[in-house]
C-alpha positions as CSV (number, residue, x, y, z in Angstrom):
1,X,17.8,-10.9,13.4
2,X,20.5,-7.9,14.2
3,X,22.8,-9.4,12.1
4,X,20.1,-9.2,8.9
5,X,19.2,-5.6,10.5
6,X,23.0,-4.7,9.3
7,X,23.1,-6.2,6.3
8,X,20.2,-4.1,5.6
9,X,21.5,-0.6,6.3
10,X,25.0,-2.2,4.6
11,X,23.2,-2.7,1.1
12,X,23.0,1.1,-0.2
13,X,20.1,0.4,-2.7
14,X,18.3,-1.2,-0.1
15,X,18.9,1.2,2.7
16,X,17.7,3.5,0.6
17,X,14.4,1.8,-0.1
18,X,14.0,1.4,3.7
19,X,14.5,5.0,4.5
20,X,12.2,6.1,1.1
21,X,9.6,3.8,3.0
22,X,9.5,5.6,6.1
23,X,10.1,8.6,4.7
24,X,6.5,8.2,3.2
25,X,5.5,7.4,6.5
26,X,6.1,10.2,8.1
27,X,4.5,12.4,5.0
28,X,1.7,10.5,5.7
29,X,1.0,10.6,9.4
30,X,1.6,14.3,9.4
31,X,-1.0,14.8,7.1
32,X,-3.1,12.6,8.9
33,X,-3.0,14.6,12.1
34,X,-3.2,18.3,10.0
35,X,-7.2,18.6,11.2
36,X,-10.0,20.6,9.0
37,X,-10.8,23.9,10.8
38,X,-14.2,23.9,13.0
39,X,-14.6,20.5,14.4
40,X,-15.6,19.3,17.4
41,X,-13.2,16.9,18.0
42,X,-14.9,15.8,21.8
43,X,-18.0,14.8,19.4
44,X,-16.1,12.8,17.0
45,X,-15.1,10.6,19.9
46,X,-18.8,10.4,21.0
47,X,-19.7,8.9,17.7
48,X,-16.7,6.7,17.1
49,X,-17.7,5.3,20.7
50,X,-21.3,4.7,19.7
51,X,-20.9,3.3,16.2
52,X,-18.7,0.1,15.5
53,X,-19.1,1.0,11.8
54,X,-16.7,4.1,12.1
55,X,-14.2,2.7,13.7
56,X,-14.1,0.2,10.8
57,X,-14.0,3.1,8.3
58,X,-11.3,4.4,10.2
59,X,-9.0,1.2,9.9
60,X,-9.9,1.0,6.1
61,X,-8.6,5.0,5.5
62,X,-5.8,3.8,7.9
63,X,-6.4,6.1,10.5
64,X,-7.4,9.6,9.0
65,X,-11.3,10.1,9.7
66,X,-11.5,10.8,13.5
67,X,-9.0,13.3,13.3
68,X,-11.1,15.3,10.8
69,X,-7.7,15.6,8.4
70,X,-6.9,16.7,5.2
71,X,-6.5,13.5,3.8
72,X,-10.1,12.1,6.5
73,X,-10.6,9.6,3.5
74,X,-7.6,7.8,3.1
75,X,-6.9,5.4,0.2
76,X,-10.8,4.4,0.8
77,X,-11.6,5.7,-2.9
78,X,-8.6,4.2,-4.2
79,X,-9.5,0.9,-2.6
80,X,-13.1,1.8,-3.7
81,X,-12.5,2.2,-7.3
82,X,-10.0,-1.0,-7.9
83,X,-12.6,-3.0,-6.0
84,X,-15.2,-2.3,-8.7
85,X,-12.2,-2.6,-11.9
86,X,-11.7,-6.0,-10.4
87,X,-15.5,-6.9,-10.2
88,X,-15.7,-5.6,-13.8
89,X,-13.4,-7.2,-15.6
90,X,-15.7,-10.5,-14.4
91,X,-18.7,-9.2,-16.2
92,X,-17.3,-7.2,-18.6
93,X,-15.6,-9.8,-21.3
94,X,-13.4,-6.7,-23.0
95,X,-11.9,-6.0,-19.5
96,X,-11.1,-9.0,-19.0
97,X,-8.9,-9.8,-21.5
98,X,-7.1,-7.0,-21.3
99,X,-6.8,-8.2,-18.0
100,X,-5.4,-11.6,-18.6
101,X,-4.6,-11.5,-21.9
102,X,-2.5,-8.7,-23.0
103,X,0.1,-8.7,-20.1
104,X,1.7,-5.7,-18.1
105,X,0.7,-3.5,-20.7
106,X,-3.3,-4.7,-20.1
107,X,-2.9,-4.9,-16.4
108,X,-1.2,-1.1,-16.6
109,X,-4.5,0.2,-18.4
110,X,-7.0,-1.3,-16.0
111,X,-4.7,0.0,-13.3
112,X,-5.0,3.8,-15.0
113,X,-8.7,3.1,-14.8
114,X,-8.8,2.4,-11.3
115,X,-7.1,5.5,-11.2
116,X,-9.4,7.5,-12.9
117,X,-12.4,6.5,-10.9
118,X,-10.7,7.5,-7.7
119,X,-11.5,11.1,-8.4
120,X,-15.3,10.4,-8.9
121,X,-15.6,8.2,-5.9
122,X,-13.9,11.0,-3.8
123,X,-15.8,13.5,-3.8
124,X,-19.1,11.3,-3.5
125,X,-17.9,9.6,-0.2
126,X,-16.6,13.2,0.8
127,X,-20.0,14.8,0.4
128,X,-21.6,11.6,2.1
129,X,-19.4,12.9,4.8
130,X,-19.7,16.3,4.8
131,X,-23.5,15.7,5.3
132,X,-23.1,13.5,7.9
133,X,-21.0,15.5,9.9
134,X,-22.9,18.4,10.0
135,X,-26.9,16.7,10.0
136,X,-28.3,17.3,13.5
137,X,-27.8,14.3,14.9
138,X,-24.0,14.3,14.6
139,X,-23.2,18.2,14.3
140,X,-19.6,17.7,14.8
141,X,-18.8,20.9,12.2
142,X,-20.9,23.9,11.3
143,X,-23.3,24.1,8.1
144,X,-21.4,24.5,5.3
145,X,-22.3,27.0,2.3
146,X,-21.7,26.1,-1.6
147,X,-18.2,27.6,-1.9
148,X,-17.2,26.4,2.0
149,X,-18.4,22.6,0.5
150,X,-16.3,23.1,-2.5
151,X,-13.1,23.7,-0.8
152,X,-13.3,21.4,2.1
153,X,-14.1,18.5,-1.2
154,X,-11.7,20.0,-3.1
155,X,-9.0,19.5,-0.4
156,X,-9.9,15.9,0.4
157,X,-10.1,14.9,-2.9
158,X,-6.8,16.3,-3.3
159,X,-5.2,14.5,-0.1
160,X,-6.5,11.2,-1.5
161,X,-4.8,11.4,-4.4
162,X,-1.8,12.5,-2.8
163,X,-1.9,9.7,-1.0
164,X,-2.6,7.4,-3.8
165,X,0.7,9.1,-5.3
166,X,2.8,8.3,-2.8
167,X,1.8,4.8,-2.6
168,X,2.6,4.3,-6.2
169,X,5.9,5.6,-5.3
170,X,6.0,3.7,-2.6
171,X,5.5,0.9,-4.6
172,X,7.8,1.5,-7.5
173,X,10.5,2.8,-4.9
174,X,10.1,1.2,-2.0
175,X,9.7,-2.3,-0.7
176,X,6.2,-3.8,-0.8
177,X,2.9,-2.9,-2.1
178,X,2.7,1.2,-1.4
179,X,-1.0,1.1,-0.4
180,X,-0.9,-1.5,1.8
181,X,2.1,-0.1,3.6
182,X,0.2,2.8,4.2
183,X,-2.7,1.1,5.6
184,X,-0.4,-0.6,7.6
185,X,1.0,2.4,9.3
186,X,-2.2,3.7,9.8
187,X,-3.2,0.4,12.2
188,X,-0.1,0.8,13.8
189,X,-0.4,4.2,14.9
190,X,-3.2,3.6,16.5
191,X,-1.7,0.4,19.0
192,X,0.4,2.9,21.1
193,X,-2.9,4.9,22.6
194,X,-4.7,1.3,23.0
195,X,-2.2,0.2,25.0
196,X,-2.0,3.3,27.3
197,X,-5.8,2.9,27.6
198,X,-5.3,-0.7,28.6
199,X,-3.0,0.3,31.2
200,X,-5.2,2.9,32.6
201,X,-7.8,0.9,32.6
202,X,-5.8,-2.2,34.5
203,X,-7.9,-4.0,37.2
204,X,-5.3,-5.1,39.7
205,X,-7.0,-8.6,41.6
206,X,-6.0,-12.0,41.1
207,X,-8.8,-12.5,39.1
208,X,-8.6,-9.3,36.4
209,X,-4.8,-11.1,36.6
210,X,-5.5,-14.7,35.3
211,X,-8.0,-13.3,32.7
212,X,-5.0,-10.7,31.3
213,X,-2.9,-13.8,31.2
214,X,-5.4,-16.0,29.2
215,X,-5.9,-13.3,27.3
216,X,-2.6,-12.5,26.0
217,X,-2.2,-16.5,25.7
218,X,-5.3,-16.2,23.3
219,X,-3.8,-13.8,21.4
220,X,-0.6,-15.1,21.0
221,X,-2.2,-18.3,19.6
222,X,-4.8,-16.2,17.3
223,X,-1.2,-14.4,15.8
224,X,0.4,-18.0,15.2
225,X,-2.7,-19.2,13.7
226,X,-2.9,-16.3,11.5
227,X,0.4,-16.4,10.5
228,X,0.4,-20.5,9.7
229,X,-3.0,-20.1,7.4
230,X,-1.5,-17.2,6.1
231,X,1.9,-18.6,4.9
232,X,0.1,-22.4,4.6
233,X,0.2,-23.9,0.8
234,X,-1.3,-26.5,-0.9
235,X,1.2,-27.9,-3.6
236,X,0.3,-29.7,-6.8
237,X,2.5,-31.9,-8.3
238,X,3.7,-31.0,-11.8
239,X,6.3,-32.5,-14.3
240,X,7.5,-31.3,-17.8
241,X,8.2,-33.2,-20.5
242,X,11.6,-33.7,-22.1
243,X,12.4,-31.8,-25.3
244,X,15.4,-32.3,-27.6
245,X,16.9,-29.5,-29.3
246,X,19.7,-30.2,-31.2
247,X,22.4,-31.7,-28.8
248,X,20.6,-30.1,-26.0
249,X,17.7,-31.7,-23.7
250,X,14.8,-29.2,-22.0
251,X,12.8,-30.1,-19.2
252,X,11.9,-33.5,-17.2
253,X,11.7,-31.8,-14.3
254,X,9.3,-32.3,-11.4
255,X,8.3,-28.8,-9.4
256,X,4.8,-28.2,-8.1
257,X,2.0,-25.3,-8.3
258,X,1.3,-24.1,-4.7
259,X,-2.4,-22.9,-3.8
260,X,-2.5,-20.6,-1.0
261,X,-4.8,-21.5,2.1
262,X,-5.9,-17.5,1.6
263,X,-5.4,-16.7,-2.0
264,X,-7.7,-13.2,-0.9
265,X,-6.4,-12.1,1.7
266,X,-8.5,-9.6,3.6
267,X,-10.2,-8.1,1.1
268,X,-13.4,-10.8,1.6
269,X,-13.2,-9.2,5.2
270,X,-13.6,-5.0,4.1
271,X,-16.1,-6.4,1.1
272,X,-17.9,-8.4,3.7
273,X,-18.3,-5.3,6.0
274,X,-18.6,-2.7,3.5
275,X,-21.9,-5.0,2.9
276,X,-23.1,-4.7,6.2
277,X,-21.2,-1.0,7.6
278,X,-23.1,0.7,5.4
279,X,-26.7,-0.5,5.4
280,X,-26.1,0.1,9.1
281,X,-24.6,3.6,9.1
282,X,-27.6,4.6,6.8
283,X,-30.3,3.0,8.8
284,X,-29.1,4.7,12.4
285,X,-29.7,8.4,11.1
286,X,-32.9,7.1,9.6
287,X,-34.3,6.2,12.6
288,X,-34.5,10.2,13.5
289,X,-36.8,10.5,10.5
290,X,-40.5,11.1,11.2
291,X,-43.1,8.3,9.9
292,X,-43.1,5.0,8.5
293,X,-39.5,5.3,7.3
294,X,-38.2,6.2,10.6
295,X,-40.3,3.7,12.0
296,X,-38.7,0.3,9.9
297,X,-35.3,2.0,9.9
298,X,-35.3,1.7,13.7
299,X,-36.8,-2.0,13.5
300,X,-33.7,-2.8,11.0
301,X,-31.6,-1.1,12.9
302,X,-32.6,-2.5,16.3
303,X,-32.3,-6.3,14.4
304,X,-28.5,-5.1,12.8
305,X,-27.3,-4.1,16.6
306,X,-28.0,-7.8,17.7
307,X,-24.7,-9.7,18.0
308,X,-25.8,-12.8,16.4
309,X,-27.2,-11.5,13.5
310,X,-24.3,-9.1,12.6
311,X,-22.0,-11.8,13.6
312,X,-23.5,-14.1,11.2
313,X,-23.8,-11.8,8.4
314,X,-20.0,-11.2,8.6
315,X,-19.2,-14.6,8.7
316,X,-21.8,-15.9,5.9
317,X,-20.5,-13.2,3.8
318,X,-17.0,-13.6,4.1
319,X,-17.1,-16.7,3.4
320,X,-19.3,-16.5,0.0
321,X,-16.5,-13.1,-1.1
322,X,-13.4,-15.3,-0.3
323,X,-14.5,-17.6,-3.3
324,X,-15.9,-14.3,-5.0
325,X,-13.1,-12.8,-5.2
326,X,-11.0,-16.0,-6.0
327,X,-12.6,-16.7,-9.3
328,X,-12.3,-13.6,-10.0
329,X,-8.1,-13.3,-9.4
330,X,-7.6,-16.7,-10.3
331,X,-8.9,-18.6,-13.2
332,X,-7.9,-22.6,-13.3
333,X,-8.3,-22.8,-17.0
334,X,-5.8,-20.1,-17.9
335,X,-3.2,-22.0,-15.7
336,X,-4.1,-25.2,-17.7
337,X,-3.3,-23.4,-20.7
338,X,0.0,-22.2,-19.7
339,X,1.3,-25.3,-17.8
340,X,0.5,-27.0,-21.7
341,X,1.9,-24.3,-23.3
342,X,5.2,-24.6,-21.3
343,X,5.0,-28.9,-22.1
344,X,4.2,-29.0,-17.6
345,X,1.2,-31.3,-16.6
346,X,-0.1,-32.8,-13.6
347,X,1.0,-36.5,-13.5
348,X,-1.9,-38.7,-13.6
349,X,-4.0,-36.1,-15.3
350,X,-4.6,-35.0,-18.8
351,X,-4.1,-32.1,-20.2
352,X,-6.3,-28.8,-21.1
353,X,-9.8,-29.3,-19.2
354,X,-9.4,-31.9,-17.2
355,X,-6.2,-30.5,-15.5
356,X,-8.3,-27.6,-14.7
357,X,-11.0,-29.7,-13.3
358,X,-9.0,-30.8,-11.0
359,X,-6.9,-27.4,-10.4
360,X,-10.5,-26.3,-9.6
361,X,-11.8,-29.3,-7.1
362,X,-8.3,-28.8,-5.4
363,X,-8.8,-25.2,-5.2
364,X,-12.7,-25.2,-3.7
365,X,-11.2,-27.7,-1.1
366,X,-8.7,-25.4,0.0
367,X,-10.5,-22.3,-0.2
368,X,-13.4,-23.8,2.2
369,X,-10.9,-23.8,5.2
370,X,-9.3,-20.4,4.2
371,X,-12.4,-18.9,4.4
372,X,-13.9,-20.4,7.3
373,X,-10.6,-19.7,9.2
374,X,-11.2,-15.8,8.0
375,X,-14.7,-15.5,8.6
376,X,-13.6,-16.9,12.1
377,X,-11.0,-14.0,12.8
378,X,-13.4,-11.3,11.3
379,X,-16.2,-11.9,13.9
380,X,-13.5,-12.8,16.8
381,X,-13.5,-8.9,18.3
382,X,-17.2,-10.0,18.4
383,X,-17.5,-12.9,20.2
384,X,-14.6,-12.6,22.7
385,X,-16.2,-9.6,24.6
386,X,-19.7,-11.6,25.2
387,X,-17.4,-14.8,26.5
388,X,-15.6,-12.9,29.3
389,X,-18.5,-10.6,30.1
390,X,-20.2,-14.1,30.6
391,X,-17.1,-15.5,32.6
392,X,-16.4,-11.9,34.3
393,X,-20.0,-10.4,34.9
394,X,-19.0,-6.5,34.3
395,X,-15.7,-6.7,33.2
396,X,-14.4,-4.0,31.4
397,X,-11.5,-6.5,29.8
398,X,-11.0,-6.7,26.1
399,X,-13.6,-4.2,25.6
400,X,-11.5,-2.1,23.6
401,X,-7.9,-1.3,23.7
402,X,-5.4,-3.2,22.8
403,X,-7.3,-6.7,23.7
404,X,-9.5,-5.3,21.3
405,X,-7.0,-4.1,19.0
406,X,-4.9,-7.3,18.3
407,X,-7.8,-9.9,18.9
408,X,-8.7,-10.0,15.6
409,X,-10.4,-9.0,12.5
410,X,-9.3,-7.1,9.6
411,X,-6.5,-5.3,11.1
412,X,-4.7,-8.2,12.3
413,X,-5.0,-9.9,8.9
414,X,-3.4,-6.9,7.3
415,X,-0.4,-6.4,9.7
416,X,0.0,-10.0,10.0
417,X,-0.2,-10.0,5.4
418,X,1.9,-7.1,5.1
419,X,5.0,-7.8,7.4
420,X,5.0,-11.0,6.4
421,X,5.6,-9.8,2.7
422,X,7.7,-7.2,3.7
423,X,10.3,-9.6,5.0
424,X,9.9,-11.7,2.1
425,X,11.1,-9.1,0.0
426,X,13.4,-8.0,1.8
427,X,15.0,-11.6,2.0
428,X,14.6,-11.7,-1.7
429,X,17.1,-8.5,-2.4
430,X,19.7,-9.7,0.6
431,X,20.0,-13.0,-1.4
432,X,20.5,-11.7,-5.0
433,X,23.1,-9.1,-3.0
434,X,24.6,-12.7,-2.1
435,X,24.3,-14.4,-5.5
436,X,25.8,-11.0,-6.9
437,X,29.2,-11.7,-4.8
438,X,29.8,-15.0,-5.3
């Protein structure tokens, strides 16, 4: 591992793609912690504590929102926006073509589009904001006039596309997909202060001792499993014909089309409780409202809180997005076509539709562990705290911090996703460096 360390800082190009990484990183974290004047930063911890939902909306910003910051939305528009291009170009047939069809230069134009709608979506989640923050209930900043509302959305909006700037760059400079890199950091500066507070909050028997150790033994399985279904494939045979041209012979060789375990990655995870957050964000300030809509938003509310139903709405619902959002990145037929074009079929199978019959049973078979393995890990930060209050009665353990932290869920999926592609790529540019010498 040192030795590939050195060769790293020994390649120029890439040294400099390393440092242009974390260069970006620390632009970004020092916006992060740049605060909006006149909050109350003791109440924003108050309502982080008592709703789950912004602590989720704080992992999906990567960290910006309970610091009240300049950029307190994150890439969440971005993500936002390209979420509802991708869902469009399902429904909408033009779209989609120029999705599949036409290449980079499609893929470049839907990408300007997502781009586009990142303004938009802005400064309507920064207004939803805005209001909540300063309704009664919350009051963690002052009421806001016309031209104080303007700025403050003017400056978000403004950070988020900064940030969606330097992702781009990040992308085209760097190593690795820019946005996720940034999410990434987010999650990550957020582990040093769970730590501490799982330190300060050590119980020191011998019982609070063999439940640390089962716990860290849990996690250490949940990372391996994690990383097996995430790098897990299943391959399909394929063979290509022999063409003769001329004096020279093409093809007859045997390779195989892998099909990833999680094609989605964690995106059925923040659609899945995007589906649920929000219903449940709305509902809880609803239930200060006078009358019969105060009245059933605290009965939905009350029935959302419950462990087993949230629990099994994030689990039914990952599940159902992880083949969403597979049909909608990958389409069996197109591969068909392409494998014929290139003179490549499946031995035993014929060509055109029934090659993508069976691309398509293969993939449904695959998919059904993928997701059931993901729905698993979303609801895990869930269920573990009701086992070992069960096994503990009044244990504090894994209720937060860093048990909570790295026990599962979305953030594990994405640091777990985005190191592993990180080193990929990296690994990619030492060997053509090799190649290149020899």
């Amino acid at each position: 591992m040192f030795e590939k360390i050195i060769k790293i800082f020994q390649v120029p190009e890439l040294r400099k793609k390393i440092l242009f990484v974390l260069g970006a990183f620390a632009v970004f974290r020092l916006m992060a912690n740049v605060p909006m004047p006149g909050f109350d930063s003791g109440k924003m911890e108050e309502l982080f504590a008592q709703f789950q939902m912004f602590q989720f909306a704080d992992l999906l910003v990567g960290g910006t929102l309970d610091q009240f910051s300049i950029v307190m939305l994150g890439l969440g528009p971005y993500i936002t926006s390209v979420i509802v291009i991708q869902l469009l170009t399902l429904v909408w047939p033009k779209l989609q073509k120029m999705y599949r069809e036409e290449g980079d230069a499609g893929r470049q134009k839907v990408n300007q589009y997502g781009r586009l709608m990142t303004v938009p979506f802005a400064i309507v989640q920064g207004y939803g904001m805005l209001m909540l923050f300063q309704s009664p209930e919350v009051q963690i900043i002052p009421p806001l006039g016309f031209f104080e509302t303007v700025n403050i959305l003017a400056v978000i909006t403004a950070g988020t596309l900064l940030l969606m700037w330097i992702g781009e760059l990040v992308t085209e400079r760097g190593i690795g997909n820019g946005v996720s890199l940034l999410i990434f950091a987010g999650i990550i500066s957020a582990l040093p202060r769970s730590v501490l507070q799982m330190i300060m909050d050590l119980e020191y028997d011998a019982g609070a001792i063999i439940m640390y150790a089962l716990l860290f033994l849990a996690i250490l399985l949940i990372l391996a499993g994690v990383v097996h279904v995430n790098e897990a494939r299943r391959n399909i045979p394929v063979s290509y014909a022999r063409r003769v041209r001329g004096r020279k012979i093409y093809g007859g060789a045997s390779t195989y089309l892998p099909l990833s375990l999680n094609p989605a990655g964690v995106i059925p995870i923040i659609f899945a409780m995007s589906m649920v957050v929000l219903p449940s964000m709305l509902v809880g300030f609803l239930t200060g409202v006078e009358g019969v809509i105060g009245s059933a938003a605290k009965v939905v509310s009350d029935f959302l809180e419950m462990t087993v139903i949230y629990g099994g709405l994030i689990f039914i619902l990952v599940c159902l997005f992880t083949y969403f959002y597979t049909a909608v990145t990958f389409d069996p037929k197109n591969v068909s076509d392409n494998l014929q074009k290139m003179g490549g079929f499946v031995p035993g199978i014929r060509p055109g539709k029934p090659t993508a019959n069976h691309i398509r049973y293969i993939l449904n078979r695959v998919l059904l562990l993928g997701a059931l393995f993901l729905a698993t890990i979303a609801v895990l930060p869930m269920i573990v705290p009701s086992i070992i209050d069960f096994v503990v009665e009044g244990s504090t353990i894994a209720q937060g911090g860093a048990f909570g932290f790295l026990m599962g869920g979305a953030s594990l999926i994405i640091i777990v996703s985005v190191v592993l592609e990180t080193i990929r790529q990296i690994n990619a540019q030492l060997q053509m460096r090799e190649y290149e010498t020899i």
